[in-house]
N, CA, C and O atoms as a Tripos MOL2 file, in Angstrom:
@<TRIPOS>MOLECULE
protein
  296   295    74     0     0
PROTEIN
NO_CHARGES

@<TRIPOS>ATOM
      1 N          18.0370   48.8390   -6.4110 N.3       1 UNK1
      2 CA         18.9330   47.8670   -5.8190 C.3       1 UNK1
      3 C          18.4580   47.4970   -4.4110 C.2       1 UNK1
      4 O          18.3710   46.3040   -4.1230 O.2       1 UNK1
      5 N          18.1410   48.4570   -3.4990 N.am      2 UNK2
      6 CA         17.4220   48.2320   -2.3430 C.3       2 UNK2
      7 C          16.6760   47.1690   -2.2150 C.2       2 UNK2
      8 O          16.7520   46.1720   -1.4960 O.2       2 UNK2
      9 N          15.4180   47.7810   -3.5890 N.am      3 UNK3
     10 CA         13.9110   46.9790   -3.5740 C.3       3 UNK3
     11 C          13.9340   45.5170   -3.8110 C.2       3 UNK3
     12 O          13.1350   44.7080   -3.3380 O.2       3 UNK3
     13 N          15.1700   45.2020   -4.7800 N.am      4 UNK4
     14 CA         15.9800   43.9460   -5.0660 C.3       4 UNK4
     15 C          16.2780   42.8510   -3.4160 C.2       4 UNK4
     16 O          15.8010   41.7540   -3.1250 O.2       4 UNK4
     17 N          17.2490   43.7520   -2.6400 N.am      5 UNK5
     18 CA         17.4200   43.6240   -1.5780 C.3       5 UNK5
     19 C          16.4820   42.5050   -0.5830 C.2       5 UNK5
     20 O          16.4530   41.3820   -0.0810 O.2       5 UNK5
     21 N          15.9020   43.5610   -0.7240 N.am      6 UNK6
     22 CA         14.1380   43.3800    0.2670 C.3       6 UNK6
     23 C          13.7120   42.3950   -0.0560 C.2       6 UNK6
     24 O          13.4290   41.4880    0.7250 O.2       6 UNK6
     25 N          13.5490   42.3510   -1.5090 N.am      7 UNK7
     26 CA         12.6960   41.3980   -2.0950 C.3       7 UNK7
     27 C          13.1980   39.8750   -1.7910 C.2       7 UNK7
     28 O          12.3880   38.9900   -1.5150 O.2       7 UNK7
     29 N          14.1900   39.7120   -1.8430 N.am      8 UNK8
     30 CA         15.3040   38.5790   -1.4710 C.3       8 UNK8
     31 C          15.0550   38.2750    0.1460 C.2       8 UNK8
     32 O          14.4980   37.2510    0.5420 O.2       8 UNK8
     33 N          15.4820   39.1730    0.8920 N.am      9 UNK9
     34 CA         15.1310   39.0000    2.2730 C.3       9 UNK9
     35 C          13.5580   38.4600    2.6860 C.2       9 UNK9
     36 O          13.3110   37.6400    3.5700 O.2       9 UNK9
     37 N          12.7900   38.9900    2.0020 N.am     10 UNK10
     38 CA         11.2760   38.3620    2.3500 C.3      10 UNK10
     39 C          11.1550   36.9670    1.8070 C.2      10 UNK10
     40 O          10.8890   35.9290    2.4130 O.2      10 UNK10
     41 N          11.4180   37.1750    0.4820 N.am     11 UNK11
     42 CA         11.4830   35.6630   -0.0480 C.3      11 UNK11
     43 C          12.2880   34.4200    0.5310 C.2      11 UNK11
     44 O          12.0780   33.2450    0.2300 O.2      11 UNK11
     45 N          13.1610   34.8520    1.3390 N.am     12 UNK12
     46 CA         13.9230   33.9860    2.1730 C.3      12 UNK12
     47 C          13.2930   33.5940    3.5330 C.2      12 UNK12
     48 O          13.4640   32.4900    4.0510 O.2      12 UNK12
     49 N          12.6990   34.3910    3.9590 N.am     13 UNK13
     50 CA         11.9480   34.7010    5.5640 C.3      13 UNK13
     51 C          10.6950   33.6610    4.9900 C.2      13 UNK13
     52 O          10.6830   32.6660    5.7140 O.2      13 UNK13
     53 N          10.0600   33.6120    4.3470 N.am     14 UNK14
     54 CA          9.1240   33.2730    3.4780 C.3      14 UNK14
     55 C           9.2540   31.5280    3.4750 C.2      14 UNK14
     56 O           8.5030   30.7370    4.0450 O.2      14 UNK14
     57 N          10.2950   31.2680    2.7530 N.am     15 UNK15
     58 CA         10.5490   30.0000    2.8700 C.3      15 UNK15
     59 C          11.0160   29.4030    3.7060 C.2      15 UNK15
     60 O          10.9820   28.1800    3.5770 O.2      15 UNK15
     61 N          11.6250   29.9490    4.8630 N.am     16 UNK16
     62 CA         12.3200   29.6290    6.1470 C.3      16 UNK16
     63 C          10.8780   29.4190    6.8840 C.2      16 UNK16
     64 O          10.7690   28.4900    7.6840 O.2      16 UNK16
     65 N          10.1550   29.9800    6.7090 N.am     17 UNK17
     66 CA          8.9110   29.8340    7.1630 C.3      17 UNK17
     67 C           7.7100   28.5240    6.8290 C.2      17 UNK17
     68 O           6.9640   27.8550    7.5450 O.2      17 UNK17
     69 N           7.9530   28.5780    5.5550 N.am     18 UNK18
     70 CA          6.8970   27.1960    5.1240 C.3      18 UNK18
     71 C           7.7370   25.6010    5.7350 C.2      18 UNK18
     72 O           7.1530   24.5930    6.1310 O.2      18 UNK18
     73 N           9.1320   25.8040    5.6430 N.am     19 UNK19
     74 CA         10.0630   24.8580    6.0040 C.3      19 UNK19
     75 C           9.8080   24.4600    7.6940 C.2      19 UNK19
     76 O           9.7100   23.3460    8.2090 O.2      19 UNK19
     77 N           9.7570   25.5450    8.1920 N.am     20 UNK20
     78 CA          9.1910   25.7520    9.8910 C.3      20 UNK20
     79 C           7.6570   24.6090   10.0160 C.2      20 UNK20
     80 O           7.5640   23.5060   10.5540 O.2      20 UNK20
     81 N           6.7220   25.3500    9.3550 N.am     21 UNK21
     82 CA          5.6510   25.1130    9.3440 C.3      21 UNK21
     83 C           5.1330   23.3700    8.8120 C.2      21 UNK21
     84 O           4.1980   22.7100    9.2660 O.2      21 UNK21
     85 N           6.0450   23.0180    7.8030 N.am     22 UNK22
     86 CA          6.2870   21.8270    7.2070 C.3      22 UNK22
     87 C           6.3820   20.9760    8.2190 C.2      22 UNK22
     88 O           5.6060   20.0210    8.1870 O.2      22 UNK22
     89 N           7.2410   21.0740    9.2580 N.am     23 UNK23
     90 CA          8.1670   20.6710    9.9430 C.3      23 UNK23
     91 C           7.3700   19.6750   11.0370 C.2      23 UNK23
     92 O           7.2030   18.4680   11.2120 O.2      23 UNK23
     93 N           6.9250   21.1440   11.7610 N.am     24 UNK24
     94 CA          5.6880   21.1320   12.6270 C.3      24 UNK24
     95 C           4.2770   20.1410   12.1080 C.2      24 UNK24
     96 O           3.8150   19.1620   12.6950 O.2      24 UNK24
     97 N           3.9690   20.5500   11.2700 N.am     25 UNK25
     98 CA          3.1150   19.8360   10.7020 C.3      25 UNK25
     99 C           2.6980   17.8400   10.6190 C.2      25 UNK25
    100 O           1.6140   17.2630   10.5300 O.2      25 UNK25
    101 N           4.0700   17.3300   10.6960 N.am     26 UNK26
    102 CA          4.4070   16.0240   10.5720 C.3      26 UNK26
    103 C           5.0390   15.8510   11.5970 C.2      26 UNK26
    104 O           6.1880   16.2760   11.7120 O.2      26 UNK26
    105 N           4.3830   15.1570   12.5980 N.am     27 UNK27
    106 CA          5.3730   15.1370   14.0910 C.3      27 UNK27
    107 C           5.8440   13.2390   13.5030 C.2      27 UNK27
    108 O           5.5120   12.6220   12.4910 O.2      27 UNK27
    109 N           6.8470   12.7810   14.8650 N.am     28 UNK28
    110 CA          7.0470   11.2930   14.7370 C.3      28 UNK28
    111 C           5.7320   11.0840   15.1660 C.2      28 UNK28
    112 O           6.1800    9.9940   15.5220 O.2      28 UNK28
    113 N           4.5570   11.0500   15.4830 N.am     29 UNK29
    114 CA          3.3610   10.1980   15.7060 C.3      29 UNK29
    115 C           2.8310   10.1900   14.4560 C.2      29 UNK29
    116 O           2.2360    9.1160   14.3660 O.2      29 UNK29
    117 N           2.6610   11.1130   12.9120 N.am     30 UNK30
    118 CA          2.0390   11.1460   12.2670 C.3      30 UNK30
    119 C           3.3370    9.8270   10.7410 C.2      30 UNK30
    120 O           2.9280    9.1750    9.7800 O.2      30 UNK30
    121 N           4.8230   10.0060   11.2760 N.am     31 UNK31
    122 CA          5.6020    9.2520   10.9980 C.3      31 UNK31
    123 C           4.9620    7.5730   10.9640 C.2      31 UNK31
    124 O           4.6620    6.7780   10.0730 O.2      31 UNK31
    125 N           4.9570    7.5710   12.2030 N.am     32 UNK32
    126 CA          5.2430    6.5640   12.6550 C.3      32 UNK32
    127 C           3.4240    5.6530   11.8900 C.2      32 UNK32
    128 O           3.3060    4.6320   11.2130 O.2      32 UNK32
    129 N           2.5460    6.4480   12.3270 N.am     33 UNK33
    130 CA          1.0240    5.7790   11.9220 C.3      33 UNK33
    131 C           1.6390    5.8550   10.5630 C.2      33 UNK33
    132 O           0.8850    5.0450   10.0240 O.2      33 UNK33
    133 N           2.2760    6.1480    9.8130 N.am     34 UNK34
    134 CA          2.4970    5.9270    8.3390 C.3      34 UNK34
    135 C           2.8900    4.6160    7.9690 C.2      34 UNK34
    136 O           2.4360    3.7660    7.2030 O.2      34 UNK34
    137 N           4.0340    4.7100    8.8670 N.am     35 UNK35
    138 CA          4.8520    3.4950    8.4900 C.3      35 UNK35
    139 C           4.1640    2.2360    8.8500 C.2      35 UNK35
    140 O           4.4100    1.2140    8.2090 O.2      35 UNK35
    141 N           3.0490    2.2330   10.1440 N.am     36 UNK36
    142 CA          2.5250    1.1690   10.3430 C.3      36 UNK36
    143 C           1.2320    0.8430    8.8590 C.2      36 UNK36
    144 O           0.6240   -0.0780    8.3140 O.2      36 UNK36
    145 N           1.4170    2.2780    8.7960 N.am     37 UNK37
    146 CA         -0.0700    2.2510    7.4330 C.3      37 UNK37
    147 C           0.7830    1.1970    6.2950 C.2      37 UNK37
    148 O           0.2680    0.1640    5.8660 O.2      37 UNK37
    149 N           1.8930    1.5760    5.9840 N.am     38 UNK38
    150 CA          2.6610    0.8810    4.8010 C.3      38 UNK38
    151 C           2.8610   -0.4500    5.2660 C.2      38 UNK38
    152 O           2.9740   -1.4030    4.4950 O.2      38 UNK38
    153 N           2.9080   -0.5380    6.4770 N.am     39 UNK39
    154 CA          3.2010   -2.3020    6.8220 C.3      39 UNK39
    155 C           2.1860   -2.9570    6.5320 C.2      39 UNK39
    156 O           2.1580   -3.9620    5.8210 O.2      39 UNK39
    157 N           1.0240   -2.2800    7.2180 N.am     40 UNK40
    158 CA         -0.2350   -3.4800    6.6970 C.3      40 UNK40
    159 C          -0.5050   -3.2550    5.1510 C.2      40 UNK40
    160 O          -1.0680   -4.2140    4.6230 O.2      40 UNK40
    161 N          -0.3010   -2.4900    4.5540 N.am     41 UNK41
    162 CA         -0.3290   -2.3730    2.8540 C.3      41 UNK41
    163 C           0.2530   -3.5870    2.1310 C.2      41 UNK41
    164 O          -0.2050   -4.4320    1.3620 O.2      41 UNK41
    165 N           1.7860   -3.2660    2.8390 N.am     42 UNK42
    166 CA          2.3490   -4.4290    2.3100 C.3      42 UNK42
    167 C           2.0690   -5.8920    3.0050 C.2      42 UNK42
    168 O           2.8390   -6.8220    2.7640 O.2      42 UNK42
    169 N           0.9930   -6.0540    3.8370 N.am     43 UNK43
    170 CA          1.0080   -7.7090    4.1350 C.3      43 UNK43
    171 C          -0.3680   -7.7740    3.8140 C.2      43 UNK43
    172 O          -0.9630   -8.8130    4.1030 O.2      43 UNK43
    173 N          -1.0200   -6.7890    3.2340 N.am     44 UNK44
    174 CA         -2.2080   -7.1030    2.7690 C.3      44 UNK44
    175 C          -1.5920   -7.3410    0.9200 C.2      44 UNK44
    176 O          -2.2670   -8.2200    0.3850 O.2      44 UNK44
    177 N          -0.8590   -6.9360    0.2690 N.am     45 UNK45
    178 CA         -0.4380   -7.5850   -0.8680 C.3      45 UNK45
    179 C           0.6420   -9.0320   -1.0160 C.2      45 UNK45
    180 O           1.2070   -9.7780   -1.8160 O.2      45 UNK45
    181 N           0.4340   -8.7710    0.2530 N.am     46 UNK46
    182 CA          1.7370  -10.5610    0.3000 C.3      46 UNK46
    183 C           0.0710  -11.3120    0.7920 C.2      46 UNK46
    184 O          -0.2460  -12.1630   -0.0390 O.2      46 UNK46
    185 N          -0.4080  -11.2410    1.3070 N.am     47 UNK47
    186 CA         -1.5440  -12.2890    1.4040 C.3      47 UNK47
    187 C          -2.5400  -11.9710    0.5240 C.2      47 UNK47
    188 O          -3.6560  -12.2260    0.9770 O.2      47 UNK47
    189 N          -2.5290  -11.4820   -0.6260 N.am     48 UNK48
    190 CA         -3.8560  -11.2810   -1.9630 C.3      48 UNK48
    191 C          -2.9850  -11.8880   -2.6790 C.2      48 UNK48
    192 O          -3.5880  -12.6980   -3.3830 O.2      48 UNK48
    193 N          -1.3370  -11.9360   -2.9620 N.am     49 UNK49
    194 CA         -0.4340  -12.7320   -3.6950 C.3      49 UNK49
    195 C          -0.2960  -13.9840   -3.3490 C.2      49 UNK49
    196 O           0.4930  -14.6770   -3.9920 O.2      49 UNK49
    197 N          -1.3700  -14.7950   -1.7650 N.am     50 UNK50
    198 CA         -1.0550  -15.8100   -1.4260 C.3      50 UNK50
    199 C          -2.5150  -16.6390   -1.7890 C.2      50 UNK50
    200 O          -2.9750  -17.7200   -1.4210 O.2      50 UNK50
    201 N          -2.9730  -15.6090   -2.6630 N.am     51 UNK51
    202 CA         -4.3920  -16.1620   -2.6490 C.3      51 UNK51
    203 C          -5.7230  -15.6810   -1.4050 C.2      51 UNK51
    204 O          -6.7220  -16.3490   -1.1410 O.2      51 UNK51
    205 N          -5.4820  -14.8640   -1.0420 N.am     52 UNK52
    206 CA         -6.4540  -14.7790    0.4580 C.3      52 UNK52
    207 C          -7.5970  -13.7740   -0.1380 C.2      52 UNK52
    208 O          -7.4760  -12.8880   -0.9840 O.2      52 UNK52
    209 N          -8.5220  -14.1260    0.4460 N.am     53 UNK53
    210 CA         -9.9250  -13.3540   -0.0860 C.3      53 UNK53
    211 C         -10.0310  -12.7770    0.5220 C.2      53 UNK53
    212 O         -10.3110  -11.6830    0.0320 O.2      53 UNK53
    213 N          -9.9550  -12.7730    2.0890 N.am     54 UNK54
    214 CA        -10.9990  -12.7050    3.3390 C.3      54 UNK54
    215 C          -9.7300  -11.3010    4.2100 C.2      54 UNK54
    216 O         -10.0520  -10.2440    4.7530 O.2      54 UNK54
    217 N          -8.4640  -11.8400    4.0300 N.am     55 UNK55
    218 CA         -7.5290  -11.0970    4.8690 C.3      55 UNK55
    219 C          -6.8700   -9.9780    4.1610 C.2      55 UNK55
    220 O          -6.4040   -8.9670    4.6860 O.2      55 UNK55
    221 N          -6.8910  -10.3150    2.7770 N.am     56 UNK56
    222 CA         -5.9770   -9.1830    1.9850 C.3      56 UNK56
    223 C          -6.6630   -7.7190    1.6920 C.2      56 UNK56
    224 O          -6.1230   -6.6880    1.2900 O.2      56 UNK56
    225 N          -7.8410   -7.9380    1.9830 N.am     57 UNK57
    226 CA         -8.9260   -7.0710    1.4090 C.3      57 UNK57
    227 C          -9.2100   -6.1760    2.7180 C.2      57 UNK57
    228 O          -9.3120   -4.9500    2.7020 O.2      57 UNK57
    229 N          -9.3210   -7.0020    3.8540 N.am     58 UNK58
    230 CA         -9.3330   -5.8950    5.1760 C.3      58 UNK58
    231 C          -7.7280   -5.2860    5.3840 C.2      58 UNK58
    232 O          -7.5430   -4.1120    5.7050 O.2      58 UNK58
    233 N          -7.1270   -5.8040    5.2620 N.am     59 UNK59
    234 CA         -5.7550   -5.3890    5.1610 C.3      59 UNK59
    235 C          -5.5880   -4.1080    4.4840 C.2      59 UNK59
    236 O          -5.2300   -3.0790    5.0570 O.2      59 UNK59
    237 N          -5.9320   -4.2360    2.9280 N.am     60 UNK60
    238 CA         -5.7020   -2.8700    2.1990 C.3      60 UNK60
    239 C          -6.8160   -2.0150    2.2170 C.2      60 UNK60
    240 O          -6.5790   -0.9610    1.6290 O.2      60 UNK60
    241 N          -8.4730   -2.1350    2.9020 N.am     61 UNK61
    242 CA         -8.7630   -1.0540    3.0190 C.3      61 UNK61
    243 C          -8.4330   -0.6940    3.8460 C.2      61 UNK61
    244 O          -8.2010    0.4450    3.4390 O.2      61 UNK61
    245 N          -7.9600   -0.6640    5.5810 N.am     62 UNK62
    246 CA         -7.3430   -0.3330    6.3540 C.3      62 UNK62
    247 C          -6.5620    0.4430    6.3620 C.2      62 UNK62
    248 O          -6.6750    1.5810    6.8190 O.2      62 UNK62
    249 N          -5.4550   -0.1270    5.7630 N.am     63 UNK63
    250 CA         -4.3990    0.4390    5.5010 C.3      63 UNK63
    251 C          -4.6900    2.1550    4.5800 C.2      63 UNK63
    252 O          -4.3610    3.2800    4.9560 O.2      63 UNK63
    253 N          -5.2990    1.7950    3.5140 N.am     64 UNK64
    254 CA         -5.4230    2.7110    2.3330 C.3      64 UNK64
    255 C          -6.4830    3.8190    2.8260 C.2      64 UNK64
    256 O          -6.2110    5.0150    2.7120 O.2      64 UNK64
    257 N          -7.6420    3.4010    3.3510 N.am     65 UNK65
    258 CA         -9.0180    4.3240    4.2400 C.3      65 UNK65
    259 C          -8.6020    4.7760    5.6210 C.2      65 UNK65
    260 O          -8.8120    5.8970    6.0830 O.2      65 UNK65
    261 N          -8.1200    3.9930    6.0960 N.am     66 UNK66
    262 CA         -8.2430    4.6270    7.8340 C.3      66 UNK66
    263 C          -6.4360    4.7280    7.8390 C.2      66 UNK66
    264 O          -6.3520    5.9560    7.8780 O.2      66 UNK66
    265 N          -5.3870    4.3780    7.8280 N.am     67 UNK67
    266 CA         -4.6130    4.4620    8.1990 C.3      67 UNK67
    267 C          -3.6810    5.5610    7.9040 C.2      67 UNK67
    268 O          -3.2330    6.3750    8.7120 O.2      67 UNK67
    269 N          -3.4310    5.4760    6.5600 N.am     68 UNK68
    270 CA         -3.4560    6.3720    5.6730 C.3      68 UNK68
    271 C          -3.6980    8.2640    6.1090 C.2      68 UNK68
    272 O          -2.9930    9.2220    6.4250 O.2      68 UNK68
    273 N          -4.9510    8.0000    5.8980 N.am     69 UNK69
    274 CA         -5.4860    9.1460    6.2510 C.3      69 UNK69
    275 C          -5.9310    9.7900    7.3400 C.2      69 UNK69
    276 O          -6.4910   10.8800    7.4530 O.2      69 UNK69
    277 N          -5.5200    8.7450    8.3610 N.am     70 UNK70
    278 CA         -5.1580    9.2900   10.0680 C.3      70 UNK70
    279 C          -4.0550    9.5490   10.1640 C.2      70 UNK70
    280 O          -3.7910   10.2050   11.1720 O.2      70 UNK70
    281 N          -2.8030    9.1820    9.1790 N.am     71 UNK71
    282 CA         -1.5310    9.4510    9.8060 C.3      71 UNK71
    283 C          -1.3930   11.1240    8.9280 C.2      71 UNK71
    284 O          -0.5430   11.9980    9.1010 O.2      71 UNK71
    285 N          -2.2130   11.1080    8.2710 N.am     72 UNK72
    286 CA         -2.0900   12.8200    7.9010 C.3      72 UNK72
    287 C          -3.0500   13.9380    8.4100 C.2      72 UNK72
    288 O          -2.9600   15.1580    8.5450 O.2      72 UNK72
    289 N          -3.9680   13.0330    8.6240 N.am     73 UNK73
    290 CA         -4.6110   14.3390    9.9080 C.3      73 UNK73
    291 C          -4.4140   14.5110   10.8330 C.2      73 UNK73
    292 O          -4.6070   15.6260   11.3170 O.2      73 UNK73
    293 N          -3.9020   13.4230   11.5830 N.am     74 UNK74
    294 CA         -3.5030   13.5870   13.3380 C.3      74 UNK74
    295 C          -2.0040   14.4800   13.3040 C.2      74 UNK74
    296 O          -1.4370   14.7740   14.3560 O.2      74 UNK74
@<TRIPOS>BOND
     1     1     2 1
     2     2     3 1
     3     3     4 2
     4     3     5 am
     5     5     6 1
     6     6     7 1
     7     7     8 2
     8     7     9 am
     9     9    10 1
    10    10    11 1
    11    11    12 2
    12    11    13 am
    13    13    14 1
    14    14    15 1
    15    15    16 2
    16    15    17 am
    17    17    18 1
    18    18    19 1
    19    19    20 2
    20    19    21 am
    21    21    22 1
    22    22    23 1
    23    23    24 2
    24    23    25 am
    25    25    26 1
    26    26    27 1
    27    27    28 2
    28    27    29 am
    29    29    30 1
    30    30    31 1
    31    31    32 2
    32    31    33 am
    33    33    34 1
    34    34    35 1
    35    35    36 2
    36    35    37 am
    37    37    38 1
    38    38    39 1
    39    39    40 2
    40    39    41 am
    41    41    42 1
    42    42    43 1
    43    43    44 2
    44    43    45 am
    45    45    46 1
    46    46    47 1
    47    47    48 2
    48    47    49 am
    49    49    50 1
    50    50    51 1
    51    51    52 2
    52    51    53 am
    53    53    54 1
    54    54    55 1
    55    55    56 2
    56    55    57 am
    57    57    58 1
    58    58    59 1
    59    59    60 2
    60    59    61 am
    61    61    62 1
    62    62    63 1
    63    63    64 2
    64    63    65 am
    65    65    66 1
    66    66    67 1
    67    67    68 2
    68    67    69 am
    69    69    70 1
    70    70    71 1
    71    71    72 2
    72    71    73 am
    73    73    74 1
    74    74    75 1
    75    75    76 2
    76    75    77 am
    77    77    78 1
    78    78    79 1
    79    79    80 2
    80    79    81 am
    81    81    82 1
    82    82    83 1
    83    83    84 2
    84    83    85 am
    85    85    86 1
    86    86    87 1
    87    87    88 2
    88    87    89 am
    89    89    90 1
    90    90    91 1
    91    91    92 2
    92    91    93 am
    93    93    94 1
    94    94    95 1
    95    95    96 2
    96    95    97 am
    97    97    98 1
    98    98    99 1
    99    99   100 2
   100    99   101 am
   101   101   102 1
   102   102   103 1
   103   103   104 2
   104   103   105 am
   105   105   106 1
   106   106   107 1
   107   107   108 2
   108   107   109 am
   109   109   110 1
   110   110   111 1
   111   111   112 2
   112   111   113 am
   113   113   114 1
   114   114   115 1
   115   115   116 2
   116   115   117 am
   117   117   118 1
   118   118   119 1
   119   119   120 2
   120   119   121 am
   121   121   122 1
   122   122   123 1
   123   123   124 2
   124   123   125 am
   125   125   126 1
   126   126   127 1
   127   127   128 2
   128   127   129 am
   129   129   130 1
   130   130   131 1
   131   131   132 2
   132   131   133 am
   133   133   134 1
   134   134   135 1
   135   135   136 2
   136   135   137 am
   137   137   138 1
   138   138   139 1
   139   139   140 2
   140   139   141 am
   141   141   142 1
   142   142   143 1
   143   143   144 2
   144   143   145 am
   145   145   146 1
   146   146   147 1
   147   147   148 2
   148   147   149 am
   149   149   150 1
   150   150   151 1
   151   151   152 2
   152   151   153 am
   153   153   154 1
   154   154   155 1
   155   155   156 2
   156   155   157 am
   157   157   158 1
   158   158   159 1
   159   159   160 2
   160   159   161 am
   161   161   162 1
   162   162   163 1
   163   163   164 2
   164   163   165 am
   165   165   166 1
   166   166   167 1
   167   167   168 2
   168   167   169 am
   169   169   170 1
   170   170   171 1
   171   171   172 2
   172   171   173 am
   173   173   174 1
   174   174   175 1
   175   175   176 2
   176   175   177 am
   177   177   178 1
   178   178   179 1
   179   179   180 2
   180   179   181 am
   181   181   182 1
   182   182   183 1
   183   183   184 2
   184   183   185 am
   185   185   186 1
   186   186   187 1
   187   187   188 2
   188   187   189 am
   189   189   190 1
   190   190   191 1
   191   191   192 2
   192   191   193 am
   193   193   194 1
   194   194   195 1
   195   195   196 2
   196   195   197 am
   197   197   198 1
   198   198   199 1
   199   199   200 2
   200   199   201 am
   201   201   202 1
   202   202   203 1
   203   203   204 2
   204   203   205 am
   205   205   206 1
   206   206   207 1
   207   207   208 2
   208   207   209 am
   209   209   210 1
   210   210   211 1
   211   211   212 2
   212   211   213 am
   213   213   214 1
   214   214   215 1
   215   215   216 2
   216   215   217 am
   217   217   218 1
   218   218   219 1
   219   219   220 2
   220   219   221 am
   221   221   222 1
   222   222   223 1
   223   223   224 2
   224   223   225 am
   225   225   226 1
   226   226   227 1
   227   227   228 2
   228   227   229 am
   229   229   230 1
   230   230   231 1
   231   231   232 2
   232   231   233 am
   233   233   234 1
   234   234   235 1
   235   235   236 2
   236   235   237 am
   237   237   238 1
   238   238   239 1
   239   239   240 2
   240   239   241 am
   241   241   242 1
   242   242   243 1
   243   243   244 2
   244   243   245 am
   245   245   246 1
   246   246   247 1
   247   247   248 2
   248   247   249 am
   249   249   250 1
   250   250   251 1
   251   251   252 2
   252   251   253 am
   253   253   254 1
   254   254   255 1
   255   255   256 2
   256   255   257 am
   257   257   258 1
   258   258   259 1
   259   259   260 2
   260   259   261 am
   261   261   262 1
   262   262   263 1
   263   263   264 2
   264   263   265 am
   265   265   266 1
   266   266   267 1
   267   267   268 2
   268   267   269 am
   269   269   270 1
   270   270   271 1
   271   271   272 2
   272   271   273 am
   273   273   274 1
   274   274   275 1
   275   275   276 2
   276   275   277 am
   277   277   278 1
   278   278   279 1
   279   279   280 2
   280   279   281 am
   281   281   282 1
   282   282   283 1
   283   283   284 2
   284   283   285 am
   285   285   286 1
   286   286   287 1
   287   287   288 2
   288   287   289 am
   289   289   290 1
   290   290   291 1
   291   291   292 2
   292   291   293 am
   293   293   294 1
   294   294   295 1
   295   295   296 2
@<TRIPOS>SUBSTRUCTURE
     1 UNK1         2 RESIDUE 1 A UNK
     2 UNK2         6 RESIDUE 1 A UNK
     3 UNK3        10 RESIDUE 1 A UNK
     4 UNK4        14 RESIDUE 1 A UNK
     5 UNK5        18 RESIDUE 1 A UNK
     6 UNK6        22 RESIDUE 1 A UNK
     7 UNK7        26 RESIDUE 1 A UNK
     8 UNK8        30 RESIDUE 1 A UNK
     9 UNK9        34 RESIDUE 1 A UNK
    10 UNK10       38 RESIDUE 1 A UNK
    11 UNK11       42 RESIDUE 1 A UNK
    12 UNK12       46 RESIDUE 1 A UNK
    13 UNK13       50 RESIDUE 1 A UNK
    14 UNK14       54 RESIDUE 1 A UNK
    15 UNK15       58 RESIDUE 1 A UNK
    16 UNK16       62 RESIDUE 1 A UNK
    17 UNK17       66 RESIDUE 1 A UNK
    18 UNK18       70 RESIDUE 1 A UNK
    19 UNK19       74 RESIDUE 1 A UNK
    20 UNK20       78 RESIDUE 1 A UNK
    21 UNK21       82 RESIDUE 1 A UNK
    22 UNK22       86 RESIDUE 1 A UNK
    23 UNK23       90 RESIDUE 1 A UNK
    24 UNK24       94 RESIDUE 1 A UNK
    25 UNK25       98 RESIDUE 1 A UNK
    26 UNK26      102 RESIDUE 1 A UNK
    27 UNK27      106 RESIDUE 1 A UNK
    28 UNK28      110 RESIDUE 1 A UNK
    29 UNK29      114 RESIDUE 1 A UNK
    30 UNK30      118 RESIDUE 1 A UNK
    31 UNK31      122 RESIDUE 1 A UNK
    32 UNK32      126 RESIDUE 1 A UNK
    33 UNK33      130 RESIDUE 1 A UNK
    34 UNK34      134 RESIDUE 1 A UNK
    35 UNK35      138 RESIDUE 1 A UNK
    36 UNK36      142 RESIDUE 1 A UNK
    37 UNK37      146 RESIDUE 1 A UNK
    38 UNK38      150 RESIDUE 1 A UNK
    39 UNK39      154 RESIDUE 1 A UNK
    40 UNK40      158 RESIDUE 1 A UNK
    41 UNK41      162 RESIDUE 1 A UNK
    42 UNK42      166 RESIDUE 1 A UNK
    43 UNK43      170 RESIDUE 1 A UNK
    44 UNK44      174 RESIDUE 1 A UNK
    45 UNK45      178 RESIDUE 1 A UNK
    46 UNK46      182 RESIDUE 1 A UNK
    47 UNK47      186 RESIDUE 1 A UNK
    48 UNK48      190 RESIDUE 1 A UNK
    49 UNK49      194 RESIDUE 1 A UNK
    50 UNK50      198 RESIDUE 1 A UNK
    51 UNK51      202 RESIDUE 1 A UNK
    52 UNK52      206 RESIDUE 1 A UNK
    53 UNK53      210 RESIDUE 1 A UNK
    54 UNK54      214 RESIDUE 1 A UNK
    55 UNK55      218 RESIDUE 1 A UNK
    56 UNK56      222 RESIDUE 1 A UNK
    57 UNK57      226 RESIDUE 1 A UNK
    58 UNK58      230 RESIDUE 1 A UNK
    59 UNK59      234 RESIDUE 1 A UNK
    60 UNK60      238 RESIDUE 1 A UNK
    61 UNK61      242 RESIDUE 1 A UNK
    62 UNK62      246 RESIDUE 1 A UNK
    63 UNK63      250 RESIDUE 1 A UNK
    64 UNK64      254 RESIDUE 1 A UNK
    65 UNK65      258 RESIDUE 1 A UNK
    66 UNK66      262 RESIDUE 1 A UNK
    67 UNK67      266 RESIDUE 1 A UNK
    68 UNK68      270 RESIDUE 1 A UNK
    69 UNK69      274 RESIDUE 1 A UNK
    70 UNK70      278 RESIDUE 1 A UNK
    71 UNK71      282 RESIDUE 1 A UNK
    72 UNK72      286 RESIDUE 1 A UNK
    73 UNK73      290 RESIDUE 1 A UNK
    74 UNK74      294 RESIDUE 1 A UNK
């Protein structure tokens, strides 16, 4: 019943912990480069839906290559 106990208490400490760490992990700067990542996503598919060759295409690699994946490493 103890070992039961314990086992519960760590497993709780445990996840209180990844939740901590989660937390930390994603500040508002890594927020925020997201949301700008999703803005140009979405105006790079409103201008490939408007016909654009030249703008829609820098738009979504941007967005999808660099933006993207700066707002989860920084």
């Amino acid at each position: 019943m103890a070992d039961r106990k314990r086992k519960e208490r760590s497993q709780g400490g445990q996840a209180q912990a990844v939740n901590t760490d989660l937390a930390r992990a994603f500040s508002q700067k890594n927020l925020l480069l997201f949301v700008i990542a999703l803005a140009v996503i979405v105006i790079g598919h409103i201008a490939l839906g408007m016909g654009s060759i030249t703008f829609a295409p820098v738009c979504l690699v941007a967005g999808y290559c660099i933006l993207v994946p700066l707002a989860i490493i920084i």
